[in-house]
C-alpha positions in Angstrom: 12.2 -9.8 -25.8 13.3 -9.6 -22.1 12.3 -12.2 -19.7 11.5 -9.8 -16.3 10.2 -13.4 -14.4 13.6 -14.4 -15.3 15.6 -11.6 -14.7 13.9 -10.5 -11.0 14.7 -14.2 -10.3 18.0 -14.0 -10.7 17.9 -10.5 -8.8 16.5 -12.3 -6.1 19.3 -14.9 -5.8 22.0 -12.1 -5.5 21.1 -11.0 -2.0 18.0 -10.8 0.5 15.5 -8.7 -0.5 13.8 -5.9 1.2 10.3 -4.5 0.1 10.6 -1.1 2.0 9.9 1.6 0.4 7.8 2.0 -3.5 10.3 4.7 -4.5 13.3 1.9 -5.2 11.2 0.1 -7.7 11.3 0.2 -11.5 8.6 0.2 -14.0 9.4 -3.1 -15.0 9.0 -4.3 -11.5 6.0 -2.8 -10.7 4.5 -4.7 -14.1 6.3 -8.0 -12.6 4.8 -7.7 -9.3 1.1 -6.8 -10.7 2.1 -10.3 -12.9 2.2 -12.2 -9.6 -0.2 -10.9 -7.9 -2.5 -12.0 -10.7 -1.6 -15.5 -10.6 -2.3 -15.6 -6.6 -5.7 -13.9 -7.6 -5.9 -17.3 -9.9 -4.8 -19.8 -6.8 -4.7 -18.1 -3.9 -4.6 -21.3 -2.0 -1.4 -23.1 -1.7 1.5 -24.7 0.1 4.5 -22.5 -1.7 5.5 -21.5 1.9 5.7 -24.7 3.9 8.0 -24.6 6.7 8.4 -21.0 6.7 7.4 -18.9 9.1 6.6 -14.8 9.0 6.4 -12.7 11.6 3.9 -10.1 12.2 5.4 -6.8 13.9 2.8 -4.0 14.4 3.8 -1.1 16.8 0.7 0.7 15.5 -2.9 -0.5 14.9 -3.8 -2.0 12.0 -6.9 -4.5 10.6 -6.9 -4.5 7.2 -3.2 -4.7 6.6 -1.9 -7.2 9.3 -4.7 -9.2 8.6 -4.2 -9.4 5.1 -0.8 -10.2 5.6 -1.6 -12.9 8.1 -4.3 -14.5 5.8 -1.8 -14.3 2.9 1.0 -16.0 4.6 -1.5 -18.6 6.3 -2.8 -19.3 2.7 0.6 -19.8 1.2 1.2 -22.4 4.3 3.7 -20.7 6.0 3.1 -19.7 9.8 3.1 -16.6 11.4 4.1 -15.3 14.6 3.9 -11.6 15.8 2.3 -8.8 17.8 -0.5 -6.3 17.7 0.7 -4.3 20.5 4.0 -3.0 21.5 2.8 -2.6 24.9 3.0 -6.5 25.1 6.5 -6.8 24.2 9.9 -6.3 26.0 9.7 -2.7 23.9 8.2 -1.8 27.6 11.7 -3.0 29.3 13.2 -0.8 27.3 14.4 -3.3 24.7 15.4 -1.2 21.5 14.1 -1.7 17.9 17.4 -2.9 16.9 17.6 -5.7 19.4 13.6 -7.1 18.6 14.6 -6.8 15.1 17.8 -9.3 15.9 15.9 -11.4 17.9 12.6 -11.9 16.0 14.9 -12.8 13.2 15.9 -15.9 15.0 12.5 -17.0 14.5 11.3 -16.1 11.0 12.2 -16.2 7.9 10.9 -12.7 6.7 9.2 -10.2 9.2 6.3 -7.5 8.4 6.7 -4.8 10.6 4.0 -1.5 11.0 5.8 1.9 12.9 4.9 4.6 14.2 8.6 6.5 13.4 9.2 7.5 10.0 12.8 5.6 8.4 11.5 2.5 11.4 11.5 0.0 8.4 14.4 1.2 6.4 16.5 1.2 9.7 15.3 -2.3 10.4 16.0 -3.3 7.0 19.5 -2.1 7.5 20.2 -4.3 10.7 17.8 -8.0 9.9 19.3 -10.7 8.3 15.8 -11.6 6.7 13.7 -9.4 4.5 11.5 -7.0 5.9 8.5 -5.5 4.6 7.4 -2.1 5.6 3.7 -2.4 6.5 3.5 1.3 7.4 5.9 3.6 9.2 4.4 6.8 10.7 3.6 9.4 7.5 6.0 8.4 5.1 5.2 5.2 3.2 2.6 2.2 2.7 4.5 0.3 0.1 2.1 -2.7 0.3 -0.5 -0.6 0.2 0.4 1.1 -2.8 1.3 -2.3 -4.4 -2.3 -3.5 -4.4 -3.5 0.6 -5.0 -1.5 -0.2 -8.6 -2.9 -4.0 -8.8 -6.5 -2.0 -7.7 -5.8 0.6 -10.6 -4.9 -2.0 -13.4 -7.5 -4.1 -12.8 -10.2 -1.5 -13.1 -8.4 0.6 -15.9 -6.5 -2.0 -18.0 -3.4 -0.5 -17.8 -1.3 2.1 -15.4 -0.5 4.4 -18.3 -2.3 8.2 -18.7 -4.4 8.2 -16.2 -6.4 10.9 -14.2 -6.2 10.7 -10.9 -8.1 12.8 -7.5 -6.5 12.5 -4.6 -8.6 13.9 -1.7 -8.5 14.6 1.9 -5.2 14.2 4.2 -2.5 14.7 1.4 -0.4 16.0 4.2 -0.3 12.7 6.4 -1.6 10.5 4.2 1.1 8.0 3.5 -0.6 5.8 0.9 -0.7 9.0 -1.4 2.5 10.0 -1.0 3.6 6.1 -2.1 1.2 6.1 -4.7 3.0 9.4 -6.3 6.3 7.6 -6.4 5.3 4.9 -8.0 3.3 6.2 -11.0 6.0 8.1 -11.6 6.9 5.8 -14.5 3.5 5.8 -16.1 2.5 9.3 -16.9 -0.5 10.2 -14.9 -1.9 13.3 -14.3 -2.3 14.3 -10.1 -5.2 16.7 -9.3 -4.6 17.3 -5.2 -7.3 18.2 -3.9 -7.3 19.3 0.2 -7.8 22.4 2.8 -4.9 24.4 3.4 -4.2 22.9 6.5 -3.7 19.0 5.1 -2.5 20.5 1.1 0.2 17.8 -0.1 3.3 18.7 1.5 6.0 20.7 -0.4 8.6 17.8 -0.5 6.0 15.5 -2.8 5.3 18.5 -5.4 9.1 18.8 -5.9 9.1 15.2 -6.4 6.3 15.7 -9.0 8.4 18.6 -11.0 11.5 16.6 -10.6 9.9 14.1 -12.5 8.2 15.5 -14.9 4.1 14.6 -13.2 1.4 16.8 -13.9 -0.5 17.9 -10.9 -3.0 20.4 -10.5 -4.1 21.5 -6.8 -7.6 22.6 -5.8 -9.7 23.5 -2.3 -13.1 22.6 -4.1 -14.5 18.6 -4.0 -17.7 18.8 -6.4 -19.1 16.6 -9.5 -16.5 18.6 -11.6 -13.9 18.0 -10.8 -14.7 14.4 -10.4 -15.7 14.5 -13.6 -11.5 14.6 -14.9 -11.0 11.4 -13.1 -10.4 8.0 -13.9 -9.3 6.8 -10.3 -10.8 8.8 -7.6 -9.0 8.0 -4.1 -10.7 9.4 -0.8 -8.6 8.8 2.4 -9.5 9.5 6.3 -8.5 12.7 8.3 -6.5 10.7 10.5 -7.0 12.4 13.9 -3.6 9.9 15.0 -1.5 12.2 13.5 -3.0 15.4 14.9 -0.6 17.0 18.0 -3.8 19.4 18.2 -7.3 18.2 18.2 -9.1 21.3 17.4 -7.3 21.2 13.9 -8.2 18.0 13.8 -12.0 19.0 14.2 -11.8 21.5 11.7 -11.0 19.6 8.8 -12.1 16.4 9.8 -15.7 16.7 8.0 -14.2 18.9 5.3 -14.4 16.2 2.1 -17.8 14.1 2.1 -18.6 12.2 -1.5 -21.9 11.6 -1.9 -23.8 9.7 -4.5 -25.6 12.9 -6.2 -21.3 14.1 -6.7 -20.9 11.1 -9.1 -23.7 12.5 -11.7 -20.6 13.3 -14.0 -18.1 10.6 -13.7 -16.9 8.8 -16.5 -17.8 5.5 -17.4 -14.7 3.8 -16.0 -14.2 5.7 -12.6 -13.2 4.0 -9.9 -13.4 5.1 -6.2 -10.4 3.7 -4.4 -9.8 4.1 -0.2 -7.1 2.7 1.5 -9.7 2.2 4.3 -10.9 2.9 7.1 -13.6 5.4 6.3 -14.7 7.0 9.3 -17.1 9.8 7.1 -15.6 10.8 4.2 -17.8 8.3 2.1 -21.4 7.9 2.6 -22.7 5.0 2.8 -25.4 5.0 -0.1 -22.0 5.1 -2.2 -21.4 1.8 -1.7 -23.8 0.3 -4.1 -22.9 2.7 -6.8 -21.0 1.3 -9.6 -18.2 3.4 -9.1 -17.0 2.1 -5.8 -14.1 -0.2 -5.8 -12.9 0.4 -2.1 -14.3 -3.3 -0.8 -13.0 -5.0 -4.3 -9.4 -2.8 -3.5 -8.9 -4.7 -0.1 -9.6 -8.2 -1.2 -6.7 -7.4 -4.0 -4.5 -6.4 -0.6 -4.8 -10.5 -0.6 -3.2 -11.2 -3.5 -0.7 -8.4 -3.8 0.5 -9.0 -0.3 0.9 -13.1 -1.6 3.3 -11.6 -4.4 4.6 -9.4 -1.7 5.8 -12.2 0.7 7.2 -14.4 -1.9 9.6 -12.1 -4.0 11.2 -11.0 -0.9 11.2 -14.7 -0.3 12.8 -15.0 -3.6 10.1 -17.7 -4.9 9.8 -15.4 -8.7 7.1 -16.2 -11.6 8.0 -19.5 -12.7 8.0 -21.1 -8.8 4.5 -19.7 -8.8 3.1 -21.0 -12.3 4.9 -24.4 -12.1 3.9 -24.7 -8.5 2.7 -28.3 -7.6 1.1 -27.4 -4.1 -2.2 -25.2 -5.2 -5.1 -26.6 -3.1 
């Protein structure tokens, strides 16, 4: 029987360790990561990280992300150090990416960094001599997201395997769906896309989806039917940031509202997931129904973004289980 703690430990010890982008991980490591994230939800307090220090690098506004990753660095007692703003940085003097990259890595030992430019984290991946993590850059990916989406998904379902999944609104800019494609890839789920014209999942991710071998069915309509083929149902915001033209924006911005009387056929086990935040695609007497995870789904950004920090830290499973320092 293989050992994955073991082997991803060893991994680790080969070279640093980037956690940019969902697509570069393996079935087995997805499992491994959900594995760890489950012992943080267990102890989420400790001292793992003491003496190290984790900066915070967000170009782009963010809440629940950066602040999850602050809180889950603070609770492993490392430090962190950062910005919310470029426009408080020497990015104003003209100082490139490259050289904040270089010179934050002085500091830190592992640096989170949110983008606006799509390939911004692979490119700073490719110049840091710590590990980054991509917290976000532009439409492309959300990896972190997407690692507690699958932690979200297991918890709820029992298992990643066969699953039904909606995913509605902005498929078009929506970078947590297009992360959450890649990564199911390995567990056999079935896509329904469901989106206006205008925001429909862009042509590059439905390759991706016959390429390797996902089912996916695409629809216009949102009603109690089609919600009632889903075991995961994950809503996301028209995200008027990515509009060059705000009268698109306003036409499709109120196109995809669940409400409560839409859940009259859900299965049993359906769980409404958002990467947050809503603005009004959710009403807010969904909330209380049974079927909404989305609150639950960001206190598990906690403990994902824990596993997160310490595999590209190198600390693997049996650091974390024989660890001496939980408060």
């Amino acid at each position: 029987m293989r050992n994955l703690a073991l082997e991803f430990e060893i991994t680790a010890l080969m070279g640093k360790h980037n956690f940019v982008t969902i697509a570069d991980l393996s079935k087995d490591k997805i499992l491994y990561m959900i594995k760890l994230a489950q012992e943080f939800e267990k102890h989420p307090n400790r001292e793992i990280l003491k003496g190290k220090v984790v900066a915070t690098l967000f170009f782009e506004p963010s809440t629940r992300t950066r602040l999850s990753f602050e809180t889950a660095a603070n609770r492993l007692g490392a430090r962190v150090i950062g910005f919310t703003d470029a426009k408080v940085t020497s990015a104003t003097k003209g100082e490139t990416l490259k050289d904040t990259i270089l010179m934050v890595s002085n500091y830190a030992d592992a640096i989170v960094m949110r983008h606006y430019l799509e390939g911004a984290a692979q490119y700073a991946s490719e110049v840091a001599p710590v590990p980054i993590i991509n917290a976000g850059d532009g439409a492309h990916q959300h990896p972190s997201q997407c690692m507690l989406d699958l932690y979200s998904i297991y918890k709820t379902q029992g298992t990643l395997e066969n699953l039904d999944i909606c995913l509605v609104g902005d498929l078009k800019y929506g970078r947590t769906v297009h992360s959450l494609i890649m990564a199911m890839r390995h567990f056999n789920p079935t896509f329904h896309f469901i989106a206006p014209q205008e925001l429909a999942m862009p042509d590059e991710y439905k390759l991706y989806c016959k390429d390797n071998g996902i089912r996916f069915i695409e629809h216009t309509d949102f009603n109690e039917d089609i919600i009632s083929k889903a075991d995961i149902l994950y809503m996301t915001r028209v995200q008027k940031e990515r509009f060059s033209d705000l009268m698109e924006y306003e036409k499709v911005k109120n196109v995809y509202i669940l409400k409560n009387d839409m859940l009259s056929k859900a299965r049993e086990n359906m769980k409404i997931l958002h990467p947050l935040p809503r603005v009004n695609e959710i009403e807010y007497e969904v909330d209380t129904n049974p079927h909404a995870y989305y609150i639950q789904q960001a206190q598990n950004g906690l403990y994902a973004r824990e596993a997160i920090i310490c595999d590209v830290l190198g600390i693997g499973y049996e650091d974390i289980v024989n660890d001496k320092t939980i408060i």
